[in-house]
C-alpha positions as CSV (number, residue, x, y, z in Angstrom):
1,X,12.4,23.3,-1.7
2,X,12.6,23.6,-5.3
3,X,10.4,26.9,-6.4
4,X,9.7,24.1,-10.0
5,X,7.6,21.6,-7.6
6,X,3.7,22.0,-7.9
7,X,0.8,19.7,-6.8
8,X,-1.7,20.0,-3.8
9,X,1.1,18.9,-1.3
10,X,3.4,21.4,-2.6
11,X,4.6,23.5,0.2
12,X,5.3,20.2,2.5
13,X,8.6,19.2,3.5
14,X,8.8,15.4,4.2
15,X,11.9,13.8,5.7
16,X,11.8,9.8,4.8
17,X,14.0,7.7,7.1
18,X,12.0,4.3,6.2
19,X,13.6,1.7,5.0
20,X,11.6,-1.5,3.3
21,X,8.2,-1.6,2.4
22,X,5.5,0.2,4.5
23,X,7.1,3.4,5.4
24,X,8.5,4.2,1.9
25,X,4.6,3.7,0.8
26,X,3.2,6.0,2.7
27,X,6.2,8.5,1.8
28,X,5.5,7.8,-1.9
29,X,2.0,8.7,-1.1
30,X,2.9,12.7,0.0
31,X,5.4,12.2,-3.0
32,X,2.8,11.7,-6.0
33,X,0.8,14.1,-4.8
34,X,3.6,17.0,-5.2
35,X,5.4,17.0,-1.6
36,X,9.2,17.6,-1.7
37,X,10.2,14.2,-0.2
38,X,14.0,14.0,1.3
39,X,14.7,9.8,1.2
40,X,17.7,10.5,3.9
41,X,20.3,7.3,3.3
42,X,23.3,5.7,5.7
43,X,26.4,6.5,3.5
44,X,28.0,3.8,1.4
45,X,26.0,0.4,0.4
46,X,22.5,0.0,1.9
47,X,18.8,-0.9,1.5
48,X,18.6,-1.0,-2.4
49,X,21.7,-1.3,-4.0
50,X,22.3,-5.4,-4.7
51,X,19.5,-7.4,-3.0
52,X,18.5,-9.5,-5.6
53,X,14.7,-8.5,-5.3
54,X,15.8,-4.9,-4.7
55,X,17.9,-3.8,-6.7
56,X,18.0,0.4,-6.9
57,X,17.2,-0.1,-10.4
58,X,15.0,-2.9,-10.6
59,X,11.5,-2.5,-10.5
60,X,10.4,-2.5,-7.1
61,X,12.7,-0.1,-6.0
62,X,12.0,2.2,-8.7
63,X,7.8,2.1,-8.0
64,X,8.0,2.2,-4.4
65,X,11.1,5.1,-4.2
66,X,9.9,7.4,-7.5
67,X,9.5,11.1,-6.6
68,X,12.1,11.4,-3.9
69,X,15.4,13.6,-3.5
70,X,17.9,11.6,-2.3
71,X,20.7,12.6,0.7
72,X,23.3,10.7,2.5
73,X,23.5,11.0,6.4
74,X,25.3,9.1,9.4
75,X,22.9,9.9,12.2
76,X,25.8,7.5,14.4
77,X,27.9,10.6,14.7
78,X,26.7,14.0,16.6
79,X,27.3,16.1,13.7
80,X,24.8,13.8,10.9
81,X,22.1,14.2,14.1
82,X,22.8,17.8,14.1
83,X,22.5,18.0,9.8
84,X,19.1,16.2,10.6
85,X,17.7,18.8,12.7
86,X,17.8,21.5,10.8
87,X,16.3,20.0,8.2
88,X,13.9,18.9,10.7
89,X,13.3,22.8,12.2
90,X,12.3,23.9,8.6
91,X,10.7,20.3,7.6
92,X,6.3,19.1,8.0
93,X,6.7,15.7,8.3
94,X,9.4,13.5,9.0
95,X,7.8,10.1,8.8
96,X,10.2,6.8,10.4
97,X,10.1,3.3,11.0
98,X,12.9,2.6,13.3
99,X,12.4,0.3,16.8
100,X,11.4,1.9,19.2
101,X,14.5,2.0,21.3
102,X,16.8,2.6,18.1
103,X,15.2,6.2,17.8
104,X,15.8,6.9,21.2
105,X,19.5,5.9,21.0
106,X,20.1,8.5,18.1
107,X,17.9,10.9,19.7
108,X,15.3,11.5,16.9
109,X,12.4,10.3,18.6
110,X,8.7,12.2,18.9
111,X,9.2,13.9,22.0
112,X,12.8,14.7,20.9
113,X,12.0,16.4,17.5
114,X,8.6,18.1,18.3
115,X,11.1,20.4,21.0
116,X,13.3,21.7,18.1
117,X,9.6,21.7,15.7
118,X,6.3,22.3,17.3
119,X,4.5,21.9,13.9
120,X,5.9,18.3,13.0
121,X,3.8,16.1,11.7
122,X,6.0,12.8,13.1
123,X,4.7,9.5,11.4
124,X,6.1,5.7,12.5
125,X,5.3,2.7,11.4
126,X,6.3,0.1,13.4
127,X,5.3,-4.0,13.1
128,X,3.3,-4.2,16.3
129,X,3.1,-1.0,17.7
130,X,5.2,1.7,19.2
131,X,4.8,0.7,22.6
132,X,2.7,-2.9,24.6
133,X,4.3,-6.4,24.9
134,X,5.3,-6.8,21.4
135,X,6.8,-3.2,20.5
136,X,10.4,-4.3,20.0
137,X,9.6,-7.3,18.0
138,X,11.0,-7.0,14.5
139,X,8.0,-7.2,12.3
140,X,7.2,-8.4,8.5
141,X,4.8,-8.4,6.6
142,X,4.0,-12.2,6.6
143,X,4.0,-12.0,10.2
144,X,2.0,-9.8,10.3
145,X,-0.6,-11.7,8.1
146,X,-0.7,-14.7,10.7
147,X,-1.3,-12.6,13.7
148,X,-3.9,-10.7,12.4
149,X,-6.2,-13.4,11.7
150,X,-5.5,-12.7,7.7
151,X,-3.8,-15.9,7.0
152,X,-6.2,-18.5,8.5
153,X,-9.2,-16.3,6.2
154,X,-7.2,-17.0,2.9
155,X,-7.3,-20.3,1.0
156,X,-9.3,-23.0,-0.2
157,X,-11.2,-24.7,3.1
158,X,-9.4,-27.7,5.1
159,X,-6.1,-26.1,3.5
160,X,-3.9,-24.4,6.1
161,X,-3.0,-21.0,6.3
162,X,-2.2,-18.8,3.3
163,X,-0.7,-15.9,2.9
164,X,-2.0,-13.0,0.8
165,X,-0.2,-13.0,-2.9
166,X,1.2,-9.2,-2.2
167,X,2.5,-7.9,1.0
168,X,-0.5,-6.3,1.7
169,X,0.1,-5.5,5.4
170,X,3.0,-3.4,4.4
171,X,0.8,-1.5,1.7
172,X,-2.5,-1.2,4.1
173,X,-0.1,0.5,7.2
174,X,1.8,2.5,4.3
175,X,-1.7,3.5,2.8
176,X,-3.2,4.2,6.7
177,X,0.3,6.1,7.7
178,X,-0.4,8.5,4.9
179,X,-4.0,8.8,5.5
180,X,-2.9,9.3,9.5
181,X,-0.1,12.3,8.1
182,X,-2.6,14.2,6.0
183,X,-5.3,14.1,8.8
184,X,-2.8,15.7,11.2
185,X,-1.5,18.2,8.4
186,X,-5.0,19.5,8.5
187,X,-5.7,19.7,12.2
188,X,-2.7,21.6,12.2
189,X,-4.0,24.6,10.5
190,X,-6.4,25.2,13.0
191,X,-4.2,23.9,16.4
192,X,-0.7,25.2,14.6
193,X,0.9,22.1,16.4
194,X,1.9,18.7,15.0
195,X,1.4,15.6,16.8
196,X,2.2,11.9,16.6
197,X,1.2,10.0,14.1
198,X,1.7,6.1,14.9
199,X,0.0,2.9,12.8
200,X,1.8,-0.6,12.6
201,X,1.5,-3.8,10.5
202,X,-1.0,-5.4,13.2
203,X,-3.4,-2.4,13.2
204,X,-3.6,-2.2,9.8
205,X,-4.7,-6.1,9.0
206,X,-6.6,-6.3,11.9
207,X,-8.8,-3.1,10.2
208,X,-8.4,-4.5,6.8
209,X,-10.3,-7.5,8.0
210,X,-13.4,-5.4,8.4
211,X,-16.6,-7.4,8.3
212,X,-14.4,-10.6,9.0
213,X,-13.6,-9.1,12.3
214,X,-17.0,-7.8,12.9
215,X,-18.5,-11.2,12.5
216,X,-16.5,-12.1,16.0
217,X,-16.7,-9.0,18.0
218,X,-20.5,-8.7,17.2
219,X,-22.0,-12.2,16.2
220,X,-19.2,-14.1,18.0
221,X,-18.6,-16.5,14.5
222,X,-15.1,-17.2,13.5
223,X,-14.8,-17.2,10.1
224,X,-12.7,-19.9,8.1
225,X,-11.8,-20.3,4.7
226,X,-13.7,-19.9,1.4
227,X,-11.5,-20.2,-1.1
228,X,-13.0,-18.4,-4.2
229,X,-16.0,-18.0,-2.7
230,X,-17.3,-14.9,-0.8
231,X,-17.6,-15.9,2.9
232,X,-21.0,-14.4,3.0
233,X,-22.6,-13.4,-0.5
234,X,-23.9,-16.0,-2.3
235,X,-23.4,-17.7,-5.2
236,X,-19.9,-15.6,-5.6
237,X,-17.1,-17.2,-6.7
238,X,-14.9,-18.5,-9.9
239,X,-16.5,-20.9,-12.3
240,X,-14.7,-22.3,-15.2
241,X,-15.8,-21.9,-18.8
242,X,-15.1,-23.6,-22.5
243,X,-12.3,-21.8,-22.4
244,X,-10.5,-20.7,-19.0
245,X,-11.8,-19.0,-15.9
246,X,-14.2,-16.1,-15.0
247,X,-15.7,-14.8,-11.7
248,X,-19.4,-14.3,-10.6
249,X,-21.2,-12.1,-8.2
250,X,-25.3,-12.8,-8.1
251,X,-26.1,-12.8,-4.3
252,X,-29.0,-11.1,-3.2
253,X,-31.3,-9.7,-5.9
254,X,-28.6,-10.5,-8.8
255,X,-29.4,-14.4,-7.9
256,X,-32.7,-14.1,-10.1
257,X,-30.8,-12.3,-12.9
258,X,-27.9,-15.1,-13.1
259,X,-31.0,-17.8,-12.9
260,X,-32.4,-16.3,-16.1
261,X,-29.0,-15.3,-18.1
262,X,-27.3,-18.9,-17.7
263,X,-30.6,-20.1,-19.0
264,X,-31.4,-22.2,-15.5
265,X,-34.7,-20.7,-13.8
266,X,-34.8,-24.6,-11.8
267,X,-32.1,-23.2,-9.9
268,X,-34.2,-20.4,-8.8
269,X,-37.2,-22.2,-7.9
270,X,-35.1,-24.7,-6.6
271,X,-36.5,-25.6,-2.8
272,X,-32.4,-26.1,-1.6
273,X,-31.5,-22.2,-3.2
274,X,-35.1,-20.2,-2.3
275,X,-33.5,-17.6,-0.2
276,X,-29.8,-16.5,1.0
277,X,-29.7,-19.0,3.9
278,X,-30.2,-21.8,1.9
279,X,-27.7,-20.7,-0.9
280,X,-25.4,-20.5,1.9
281,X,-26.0,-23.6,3.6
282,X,-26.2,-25.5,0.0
283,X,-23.0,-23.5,-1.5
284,X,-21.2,-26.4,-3.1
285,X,-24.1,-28.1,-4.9
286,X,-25.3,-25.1,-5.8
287,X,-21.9,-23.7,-7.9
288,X,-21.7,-27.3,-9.4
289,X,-24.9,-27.0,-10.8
290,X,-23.9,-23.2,-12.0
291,X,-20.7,-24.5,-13.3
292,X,-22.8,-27.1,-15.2
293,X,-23.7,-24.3,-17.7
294,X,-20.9,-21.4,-17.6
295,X,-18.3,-24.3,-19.2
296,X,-20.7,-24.6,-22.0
297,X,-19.3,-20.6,-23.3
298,X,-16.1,-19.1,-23.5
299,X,-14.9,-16.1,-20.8
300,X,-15.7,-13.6,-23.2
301,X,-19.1,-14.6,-24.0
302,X,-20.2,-14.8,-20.5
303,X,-18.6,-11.5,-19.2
304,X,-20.9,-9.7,-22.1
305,X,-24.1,-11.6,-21.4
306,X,-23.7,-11.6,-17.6
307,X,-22.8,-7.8,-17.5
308,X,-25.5,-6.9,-19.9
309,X,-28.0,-8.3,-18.0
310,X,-26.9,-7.0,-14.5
311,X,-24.8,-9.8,-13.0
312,X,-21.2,-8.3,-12.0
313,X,-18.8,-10.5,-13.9
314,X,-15.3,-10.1,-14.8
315,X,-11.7,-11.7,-15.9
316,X,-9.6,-13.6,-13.7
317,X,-5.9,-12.0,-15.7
318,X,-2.4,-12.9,-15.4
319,X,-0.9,-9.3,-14.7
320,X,0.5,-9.1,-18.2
321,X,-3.1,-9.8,-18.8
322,X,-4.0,-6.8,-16.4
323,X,-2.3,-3.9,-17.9
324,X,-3.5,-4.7,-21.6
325,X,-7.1,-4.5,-20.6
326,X,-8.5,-1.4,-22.1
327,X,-10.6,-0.1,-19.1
328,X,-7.0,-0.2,-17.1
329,X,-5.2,1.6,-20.0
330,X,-7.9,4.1,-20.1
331,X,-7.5,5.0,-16.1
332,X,-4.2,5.2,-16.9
333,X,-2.4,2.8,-14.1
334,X,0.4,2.4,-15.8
335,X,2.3,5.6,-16.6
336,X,5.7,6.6,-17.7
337,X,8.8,8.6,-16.3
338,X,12.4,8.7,-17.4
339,X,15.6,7.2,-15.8
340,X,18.6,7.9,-16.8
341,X,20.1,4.6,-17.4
342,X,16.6,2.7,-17.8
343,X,15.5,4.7,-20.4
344,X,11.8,5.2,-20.1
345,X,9.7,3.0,-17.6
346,X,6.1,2.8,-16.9
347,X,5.3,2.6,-13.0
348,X,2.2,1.6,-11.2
349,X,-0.2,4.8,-11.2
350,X,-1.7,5.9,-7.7
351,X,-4.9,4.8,-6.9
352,X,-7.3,7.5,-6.6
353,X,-7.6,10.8,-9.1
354,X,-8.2,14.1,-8.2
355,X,-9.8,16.5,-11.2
356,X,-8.1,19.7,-10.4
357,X,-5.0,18.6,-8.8
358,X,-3.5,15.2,-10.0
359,X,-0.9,13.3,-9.0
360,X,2.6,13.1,-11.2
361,X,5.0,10.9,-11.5
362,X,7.5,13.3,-11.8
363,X,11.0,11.0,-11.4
364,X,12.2,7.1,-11.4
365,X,13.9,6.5,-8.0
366,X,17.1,8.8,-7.2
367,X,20.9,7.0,-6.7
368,X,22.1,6.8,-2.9
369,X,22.8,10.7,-1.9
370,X,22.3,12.1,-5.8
371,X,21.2,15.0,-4.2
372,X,23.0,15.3,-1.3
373,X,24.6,18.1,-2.8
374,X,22.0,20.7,-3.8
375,X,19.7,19.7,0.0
376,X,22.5,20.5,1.8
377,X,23.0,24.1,-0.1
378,X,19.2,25.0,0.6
379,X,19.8,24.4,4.4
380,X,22.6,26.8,4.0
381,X,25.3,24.6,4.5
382,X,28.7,26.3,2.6
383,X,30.7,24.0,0.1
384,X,33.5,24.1,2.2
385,X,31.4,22.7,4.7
386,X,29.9,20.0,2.2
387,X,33.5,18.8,1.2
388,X,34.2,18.5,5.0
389,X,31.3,16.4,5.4
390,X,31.8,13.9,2.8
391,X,35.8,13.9,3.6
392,X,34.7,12.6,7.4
393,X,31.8,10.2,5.9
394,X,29.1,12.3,7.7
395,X,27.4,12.4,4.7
């Protein structure tokens, strides 16, 4: 590991064989925060280089693949599964997201790895789960979405099922993977032994749900769509203005507080709105008559008077729109690193800051195996011995 590398996850050794979306995110997670992350590659064209919405230097693949070193391996031959092991002998984590059964064939599996490294920290992420009825099913993300209940949540009422604008179960398992990693990084200190680490699309949108989910397994409802509006917290929802859009959240004790700032204190004393069961049973009619007044003002106007007198109230951007708003430039989401033939690109910032210890972007995506030279030389592997590999495509 490179003596130069510094953050909190410094000292970790991280050996990424994922491929798509969810593994690589929880890999770029260890990577921000400092972690000297080994993206290990099939030799020749793969994952990355000419899809036409992954392209190794379009943006996707340069957000979701930043901080990595990059080294070609064939773990189909005997001596590429050899080359992996002793990386894996010295490494923390390796974290995967091979089926099941396709691990076992190349013989990298938990049980496998954990003989040859005690103290690994092995992470999968699988669609359904490494093992029950579905565990060899390929899975996606927008699978994924319908099975957990996600999709049938999501939409305007009467509508059918929609699917979440980003693929959020591939972010939520990549998010919960890394969460899952550092959890078991810390146990070790006090056990001195790794274990498995194991999430999957399904688990992860079936937790995202939350109090969607809990309204089944507790009250036995089954929730449906709502649109804009919040299933449960009302009046919250988008109301047009004079000029565009702009979204609203007075349930509760902020109802009173929206009554007086939209200038409609009927609405309050109203016998169809008195309490939260009636705002809920009388949601429609009630927004109408909110709507009635917030397309008398522009967006602007109302976000200041609404804010300022305690009623949550926000934007509804474009993302262009997003990263030119001046409370997301000031937490700094977007933020800038330097590819060679890119130039300089901005990327999306992690999401959480740390005061003492920050994350850093530190490089754009690497090319397929650009340092495939300099890992293999700090696992003590000759040059002789390099030339041979490349010569024999084992790396």
């Amino acid at each position: 590991m490179p003596s130069t590398r510094k953050g909190p996850l410094a000292r970790f050794t991280v050996l990424d064989l994922t491929r798509a979306r969810a593994g690589p995110t929880a890999a770029r997670q260890l990577a921000d925060w400092g972690a000297d992350v080994l993206k290990i590659e099939e030799p020749g064209e793969q994952d990355g280089d000419g899809g036409p919405f992954d392209k190794r230097h379009g943006p996707d693949f340069q957000n979701l693949q930043r901080n990595r070193r990059s080294l070609t391996l064939n773990l189909k031959s005997a001596e590429g599964v050899a080359i992996f092991k002793r990386l894996a002998a010295k490494a923390d984590v390796i974290v995967e997201n091979y089926r099941p059964r396709v691990k076992h064939r190349l013989g990298i599996d938990y049980e496998t790895m954990r003989k040859i490294n005690p103290r690994l920290v092995y992470a999968s992420v699988s669609g359904f789960g490494e093992d029950g009825p579905y565990h060899d099913r390929p899975g996606l993300d927008q699978v994924a979405q319908g099975m957990s209940g996600l999709m049938s949540v999501t939409g305007l009422p009467g509508q059918g099922p929609v699917r979440a604008g980003v693929a959020i179960g591939d972010t939520t398992a990549g998010l919960f993977c890394a969460i899952g990693i550092l959890t078991a990084l810390l146990e070790r200190e006090e056990s001195g032994e790794g274990q498995w680490v194991q999430t999957s699309l399904l688990q992860a949108l079936v937790t995202v749900l939350d109090f969607q989910a809990a309204r089944w397994l507790v009250a036995h409802e089954v929730p449906g769509q709502a649109g804009n509006n919040h299933p449960t917290a009302i009046p919250t929802g988008v109301f047009r203005t004079a000029d565009g859009y702009i979204t609203i959240a007075a349930s509760a004790k902020m109802y009173s507080r929206l009554c007086k700032a939209i200038d409609a204190p009927d609405l309050f004393e109203h016998p169809d709105y008195v309490n939260a069961d009636l705002r809920s049973a009388n949601r429609d009619a009630l927004n109408a008559e909110i709507g009635k007044k917030t397309i008398n003002r522009t967006s602007a106007e109302w976000i200041e008077a609404l804010n300022k007198a305690g009623v949550p109230c926000g934007p509804i951007y474009k993302i262009d729109e997003v990263f030119a708003d001046p409370q997301v430039k000031h937490l700094g989401m977007a933020q800038p690193v330097s590819h060679y033939a890119l130039g300089q690109i901005e990327l999306v910032a992690p999401g959480v800051k740390l005061s003492r210890t920050p994350s850093e972007l530190r490089t754009a995506a690497p090319d397929r195996g650009e340092q495939t030279q300099e890992i293999l030389r700090e696992y003590g592997y000759s040059e002789n011995e390099i030339s041979d590999f490349r010569q024999r495509g084992i790396v």
